[in-house]
C-alpha positions as CSV (number, residue, x, y, z in Angstrom):
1,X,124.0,229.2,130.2
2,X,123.6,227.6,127.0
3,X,127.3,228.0,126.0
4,X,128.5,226.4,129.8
5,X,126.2,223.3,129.0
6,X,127.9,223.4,125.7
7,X,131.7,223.2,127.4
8,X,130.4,220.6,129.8
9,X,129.4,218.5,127.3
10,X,132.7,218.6,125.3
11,X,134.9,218.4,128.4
12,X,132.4,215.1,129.0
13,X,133.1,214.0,125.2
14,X,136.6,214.7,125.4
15,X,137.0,212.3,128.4
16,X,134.7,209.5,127.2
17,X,137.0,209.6,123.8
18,X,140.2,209.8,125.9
19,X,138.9,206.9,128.3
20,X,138.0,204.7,125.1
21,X,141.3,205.8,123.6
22,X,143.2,204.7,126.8
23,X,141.1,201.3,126.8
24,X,142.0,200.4,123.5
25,X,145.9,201.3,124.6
26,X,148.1,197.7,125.6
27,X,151.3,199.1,127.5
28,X,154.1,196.7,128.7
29,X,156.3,196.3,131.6
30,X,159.6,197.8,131.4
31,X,162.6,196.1,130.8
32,X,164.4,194.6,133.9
33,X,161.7,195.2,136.0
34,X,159.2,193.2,137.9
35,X,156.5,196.0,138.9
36,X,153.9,196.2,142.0
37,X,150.7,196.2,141.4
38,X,148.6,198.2,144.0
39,X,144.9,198.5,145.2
40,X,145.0,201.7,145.6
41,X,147.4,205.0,144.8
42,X,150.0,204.3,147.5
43,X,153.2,203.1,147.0
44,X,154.6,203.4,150.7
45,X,151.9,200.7,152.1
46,X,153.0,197.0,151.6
47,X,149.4,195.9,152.5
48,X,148.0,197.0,149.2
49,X,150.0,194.6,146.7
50,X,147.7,192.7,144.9
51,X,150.1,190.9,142.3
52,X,153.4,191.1,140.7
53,X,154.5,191.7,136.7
54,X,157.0,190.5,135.5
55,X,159.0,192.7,132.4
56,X,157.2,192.2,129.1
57,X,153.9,191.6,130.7
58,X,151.3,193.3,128.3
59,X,148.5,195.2,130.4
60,X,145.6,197.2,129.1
61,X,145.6,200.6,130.5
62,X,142.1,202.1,131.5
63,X,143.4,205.3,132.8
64,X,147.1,207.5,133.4
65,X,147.8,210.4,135.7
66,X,150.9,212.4,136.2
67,X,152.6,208.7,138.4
68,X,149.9,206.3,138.5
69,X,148.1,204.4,135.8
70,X,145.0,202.2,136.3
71,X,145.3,199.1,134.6
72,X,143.4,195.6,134.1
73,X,144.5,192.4,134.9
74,X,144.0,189.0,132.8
75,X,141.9,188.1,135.8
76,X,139.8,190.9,134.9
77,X,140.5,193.0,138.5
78,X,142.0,196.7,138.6
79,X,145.1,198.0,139.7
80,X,147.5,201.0,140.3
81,X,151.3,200.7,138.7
82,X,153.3,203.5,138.7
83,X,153.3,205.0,135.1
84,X,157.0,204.9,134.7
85,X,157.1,201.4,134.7
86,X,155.4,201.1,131.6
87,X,156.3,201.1,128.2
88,X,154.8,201.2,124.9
89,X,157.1,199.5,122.9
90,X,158.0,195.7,122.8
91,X,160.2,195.4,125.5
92,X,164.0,194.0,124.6
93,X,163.9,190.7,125.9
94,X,160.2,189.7,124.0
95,X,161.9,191.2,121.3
96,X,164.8,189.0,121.6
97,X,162.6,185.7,122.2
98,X,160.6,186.8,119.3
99,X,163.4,187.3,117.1
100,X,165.0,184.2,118.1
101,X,161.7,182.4,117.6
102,X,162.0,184.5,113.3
103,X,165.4,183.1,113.9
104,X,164.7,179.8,114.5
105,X,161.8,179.9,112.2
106,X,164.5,180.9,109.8
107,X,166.9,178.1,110.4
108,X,164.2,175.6,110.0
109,X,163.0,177.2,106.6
110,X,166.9,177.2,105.6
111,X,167.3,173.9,106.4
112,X,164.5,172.6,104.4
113,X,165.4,175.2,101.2
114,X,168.9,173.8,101.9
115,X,167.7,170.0,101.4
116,X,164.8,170.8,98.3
117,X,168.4,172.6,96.8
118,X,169.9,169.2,97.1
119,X,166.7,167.5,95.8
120,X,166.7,170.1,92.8
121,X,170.7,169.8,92.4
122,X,169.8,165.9,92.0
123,X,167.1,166.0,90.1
124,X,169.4,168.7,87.8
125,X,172.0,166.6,87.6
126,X,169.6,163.6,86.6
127,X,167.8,165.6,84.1
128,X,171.3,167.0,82.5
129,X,172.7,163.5,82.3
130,X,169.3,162.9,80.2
131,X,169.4,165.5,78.6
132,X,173.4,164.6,77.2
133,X,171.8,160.9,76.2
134,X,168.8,162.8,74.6
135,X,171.4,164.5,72.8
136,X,173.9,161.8,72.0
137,X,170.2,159.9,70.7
138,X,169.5,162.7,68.9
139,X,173.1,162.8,67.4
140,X,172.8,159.2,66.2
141,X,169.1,159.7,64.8
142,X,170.0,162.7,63.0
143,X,173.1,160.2,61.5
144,X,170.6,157.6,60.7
145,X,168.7,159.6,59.0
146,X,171.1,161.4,57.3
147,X,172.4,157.7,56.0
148,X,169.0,156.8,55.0
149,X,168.3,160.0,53.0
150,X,171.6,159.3,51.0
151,X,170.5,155.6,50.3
152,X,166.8,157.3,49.4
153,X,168.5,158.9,47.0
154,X,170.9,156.5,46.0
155,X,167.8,154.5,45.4
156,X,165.7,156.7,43.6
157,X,168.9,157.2,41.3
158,X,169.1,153.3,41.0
159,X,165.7,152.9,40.4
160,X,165.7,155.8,37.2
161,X,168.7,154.2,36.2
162,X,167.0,150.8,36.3
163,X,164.1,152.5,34.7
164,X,166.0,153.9,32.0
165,X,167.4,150.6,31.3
166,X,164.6,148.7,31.1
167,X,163.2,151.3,28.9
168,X,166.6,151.3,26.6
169,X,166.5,147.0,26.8
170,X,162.7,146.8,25.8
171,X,164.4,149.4,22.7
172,X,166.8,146.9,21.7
173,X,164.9,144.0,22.5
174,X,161.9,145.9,19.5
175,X,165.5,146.5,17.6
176,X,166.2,142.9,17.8
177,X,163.1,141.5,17.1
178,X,162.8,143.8,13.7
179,X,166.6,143.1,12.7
180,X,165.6,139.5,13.2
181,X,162.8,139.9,11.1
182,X,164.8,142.0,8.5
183,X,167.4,138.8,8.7
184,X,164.8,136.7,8.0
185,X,163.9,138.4,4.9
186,X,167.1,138.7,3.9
187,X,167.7,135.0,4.4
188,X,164.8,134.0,2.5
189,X,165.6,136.8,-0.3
190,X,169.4,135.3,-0.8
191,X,167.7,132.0,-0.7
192,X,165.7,132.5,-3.6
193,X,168.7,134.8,-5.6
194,X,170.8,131.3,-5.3
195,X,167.9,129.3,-6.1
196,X,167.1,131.7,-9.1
197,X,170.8,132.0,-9.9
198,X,171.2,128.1,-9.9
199,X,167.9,127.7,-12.0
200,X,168.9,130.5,-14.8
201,X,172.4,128.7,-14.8
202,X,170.4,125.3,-15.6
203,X,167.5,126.8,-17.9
204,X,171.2,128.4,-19.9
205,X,172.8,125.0,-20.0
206,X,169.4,123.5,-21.4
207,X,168.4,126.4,-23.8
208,X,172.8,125.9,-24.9
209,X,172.2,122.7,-25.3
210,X,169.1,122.7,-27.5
211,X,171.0,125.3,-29.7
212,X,173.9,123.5,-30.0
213,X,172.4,120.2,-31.0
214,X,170.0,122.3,-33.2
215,X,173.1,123.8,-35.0
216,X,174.8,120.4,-35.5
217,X,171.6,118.5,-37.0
218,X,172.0,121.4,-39.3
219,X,175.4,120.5,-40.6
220,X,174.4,116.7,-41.0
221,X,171.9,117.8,-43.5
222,X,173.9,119.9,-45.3
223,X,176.8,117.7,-45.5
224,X,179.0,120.6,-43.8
225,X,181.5,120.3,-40.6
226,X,183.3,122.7,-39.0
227,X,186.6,121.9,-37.6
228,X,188.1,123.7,-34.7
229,X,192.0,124.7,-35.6
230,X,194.4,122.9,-33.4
């Protein structure tokens, strides 16, 4: 007893899964068909048509048999389509549109990668003809300053030179003022040896003179002369 109660409720739990399983299945029309739906199981009767599908149509199937599937409509009734009608795969022609759509979708984004390409070919080209006046600035800076490093150097070469000769004229100018001095000196030194020179010559005339006329008032009193031979 116990072990039928047990079957029954796993046939019950194995329908209740398969019935959510089969409302959570979405099912599509088939490709080049429009399909009948039916009130009931009866494909024969005209009278029980309730609505038409066109291919592609998504429906949400409730229930499937060996031919009939019970399905729901978007207006929330139920229906009866034959099960070979359906697919579960995207029919073609959605696939198409949808691809079309990507394709579309596609073009667009191409277009507008095509035209920021152009903007960023521009903007390239405007940055690479910067870039070559960047360079030929750079070019004539680097020549500047290559010029003004030689004259730095020319000028710190003409300044120890002009250092230097400052330095060798304040020597000649201390040279010149001591040879001036030591002129000077010498000046006044051969002054004086003239002035002695003249003086001695003088004092000799005087003290010859004073001799000679000694020597002669000598004679006088002695009565003696002294002839020079002719």
């Amino acid at each position: 007893m116990d072990g039928l109660v047990r079957t029954a409720l796993l046939a019950m739990l194995g329908q209740l899964l398969l019935a959510t399983a089969l409302q959570a299945r979405t099912m599509y029309v088939s490709d080049t068909f429009e399909i009948v739906v039916r009130s009931e199981k009866n494909e024969t009767s005209g009278r029980n048509i309730t609505k038409l599908l066109p291919t592609g149509t998504p429906i949400e199937v409730l229930d499937m048999d060996d031919s009939w599937a019970t399905i729901r409509l978007p207006d929330g009734r139920t229906g009866y389509t034959l099960k070979r009608y359906l697919i579960s795969r995207l029919p073609y022609q959605l696939t198409a549109e949808r691809l079309q759509e990507e394709v579309t979708g596609q073009r667009t984004r191409l277009a507008t990668l095509t035209e920021q390409l152009r903007t960023l070919q521009d903007e390239h080209q405007r940055l690479q003809q910067a870039s070559t006046g960047r360079d030929a600035l750079l070019a004539e800076t680097t020549q500047k300053y290559e010029q003004l490093r030689q004259d730095a150097a020319q000028y710190l070469q003409l300044h120890a030179e002009y250092t230097d000769l400052q330095q060798t004229h304040r020597q000649t100018q201390q040279q010149l003022t001591e040879l001036n001095h030591d002129h000077s000196l010498l000046k006044n030194s051969h002054n004086l040896l003239w002035f002695l020179s003249g003086a001695g010559v003088m004092l000799a005339g005087w003290v010859i003179g004073m001799l000679t006329e000694r020597v002669r008032g000598r004679r006088r009193q002695s009565g003696y002369s002294y002839q020079l031979p002719h």
